[in-house]
C-alpha positions in Angstrom: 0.0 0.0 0.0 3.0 2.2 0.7 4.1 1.5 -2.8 0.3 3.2 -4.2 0.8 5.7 -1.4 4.0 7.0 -2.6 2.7 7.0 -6.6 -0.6 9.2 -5.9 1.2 11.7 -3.7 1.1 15.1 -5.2 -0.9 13.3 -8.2 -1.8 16.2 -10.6 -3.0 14.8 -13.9 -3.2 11.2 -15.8 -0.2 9.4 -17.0 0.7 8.3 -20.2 2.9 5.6 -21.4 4.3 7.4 -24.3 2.8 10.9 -26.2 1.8 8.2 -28.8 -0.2 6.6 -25.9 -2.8 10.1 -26.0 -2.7 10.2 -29.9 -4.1 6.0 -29.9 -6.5 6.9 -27.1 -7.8 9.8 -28.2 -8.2 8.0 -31.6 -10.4 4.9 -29.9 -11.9 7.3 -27.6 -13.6 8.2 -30.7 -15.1 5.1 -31.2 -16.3 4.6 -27.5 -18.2 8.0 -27.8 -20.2 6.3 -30.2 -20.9 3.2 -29.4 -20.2 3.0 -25.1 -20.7 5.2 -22.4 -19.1 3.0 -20.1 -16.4 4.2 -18.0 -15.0 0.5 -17.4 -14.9 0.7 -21.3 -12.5 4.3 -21.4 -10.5 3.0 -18.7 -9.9 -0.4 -20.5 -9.4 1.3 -23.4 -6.6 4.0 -21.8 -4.8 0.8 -20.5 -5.0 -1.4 -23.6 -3.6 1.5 -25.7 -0.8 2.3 -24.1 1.6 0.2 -26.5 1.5 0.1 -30.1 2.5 -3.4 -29.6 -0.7 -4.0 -27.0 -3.3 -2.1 -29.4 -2.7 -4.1 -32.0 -3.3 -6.8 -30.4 -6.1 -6.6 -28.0 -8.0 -3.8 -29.5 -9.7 -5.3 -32.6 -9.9 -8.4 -30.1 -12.4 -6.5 -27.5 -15.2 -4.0 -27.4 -17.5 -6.4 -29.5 -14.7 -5.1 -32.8 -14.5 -8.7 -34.2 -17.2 -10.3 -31.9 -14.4 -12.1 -30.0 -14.9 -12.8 -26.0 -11.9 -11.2 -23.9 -11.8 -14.4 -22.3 -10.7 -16.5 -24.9 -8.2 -14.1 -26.3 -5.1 -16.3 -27.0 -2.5 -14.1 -28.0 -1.3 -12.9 -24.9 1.9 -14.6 -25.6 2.9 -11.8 -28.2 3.2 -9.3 -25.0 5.9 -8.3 -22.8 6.0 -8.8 -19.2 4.4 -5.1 -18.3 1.8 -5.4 -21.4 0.9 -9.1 -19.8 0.1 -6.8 -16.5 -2.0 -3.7 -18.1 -3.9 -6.7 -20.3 -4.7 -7.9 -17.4 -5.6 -5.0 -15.6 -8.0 -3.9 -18.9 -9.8 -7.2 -18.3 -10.5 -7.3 -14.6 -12.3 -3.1 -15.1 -13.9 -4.5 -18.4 -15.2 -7.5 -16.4 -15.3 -6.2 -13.3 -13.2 -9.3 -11.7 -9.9 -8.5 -9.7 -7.6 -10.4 -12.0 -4.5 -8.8 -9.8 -4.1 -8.4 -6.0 -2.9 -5.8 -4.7 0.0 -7.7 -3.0 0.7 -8.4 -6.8 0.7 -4.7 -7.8 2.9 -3.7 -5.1 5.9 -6.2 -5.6 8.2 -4.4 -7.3 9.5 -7.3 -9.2 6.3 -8.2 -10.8 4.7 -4.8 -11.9 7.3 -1.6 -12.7 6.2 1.8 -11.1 5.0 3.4 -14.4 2.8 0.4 -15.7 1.2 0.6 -11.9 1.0 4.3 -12.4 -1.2 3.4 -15.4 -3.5 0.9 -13.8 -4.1 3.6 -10.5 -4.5 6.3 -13.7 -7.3 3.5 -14.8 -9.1 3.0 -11.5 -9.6 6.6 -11.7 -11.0 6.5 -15.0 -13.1 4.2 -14.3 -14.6 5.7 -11.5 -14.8 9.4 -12.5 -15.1 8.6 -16.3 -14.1 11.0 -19.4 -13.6 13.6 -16.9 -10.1 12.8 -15.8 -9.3 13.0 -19.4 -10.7 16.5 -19.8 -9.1 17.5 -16.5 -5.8 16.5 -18.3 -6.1 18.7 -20.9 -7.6 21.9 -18.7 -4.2 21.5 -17.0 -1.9 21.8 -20.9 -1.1 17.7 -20.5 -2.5 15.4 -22.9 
């Protein structure tokens, strides 16, 4: 918990992987508009959109794109160890299942500070919804 504690202090605004990591949101955010007003969906999709490497994989996977169940999805092998960790992450908001512990998120060895960043950057959007992504960009950051 000291681990979370220590990441959210003086928290000012959400996180991003990479600047490409706003550009592929903002793109998919699009398409949520649209078709979801979920706020599990936005914070699934902030998480699985963080990689190029993750987006192409799980996106056209999920969100009913190729009528594929996120439970079946197979080709979690193609990810790193961190991608492996926000896929995970995506699919416990999506579903609402705890598919990490917290004991899991907090070991340093497992989950590395910015990919935990991310998935606290998630819980957020999943509770308060677009409007930690419009906060963002009120404060000059995404």
């Amino acid at each position: 918990m000291e681990r979370i504690q220590e990441l959210l202090r003086g928290k000012r605004s959400i996180a991003y992987y990479d600047s490409a990591h706003t550009d592929r949101l903002a793109l998919y955010a699009l398409f949520l508009a649209r078709h979801r007003s979920d706020h599990r969906a936005l914070a699934a999709m902030y998480l699985l959109t963080a990689t190029e490497t993750l987006r192409r994989c799980a996106i056209p996977r999920i969100f009913d794109l190729w009528g594929i169940d996120i439970r079946s999805w197979s080709a979690v092998r193609t990810l790193s160890e961190q991608e492996y960790v926000l896929f995970q992450a995506a699919k416990g908001i999506w579903q609402s299942q705890r598919t990490i512990t917290i004991p899991e998120l907090c070991d340093r060895k497992l989950v590395e500070d910015k990919t935990l960043e991310l998935i606290l950057n998630a819980a957020l959007i999943a509770h308060y919804g677009r409007a930690m992504l419009a906060f963002d960009r009120l404060e000059g950051r995404a």
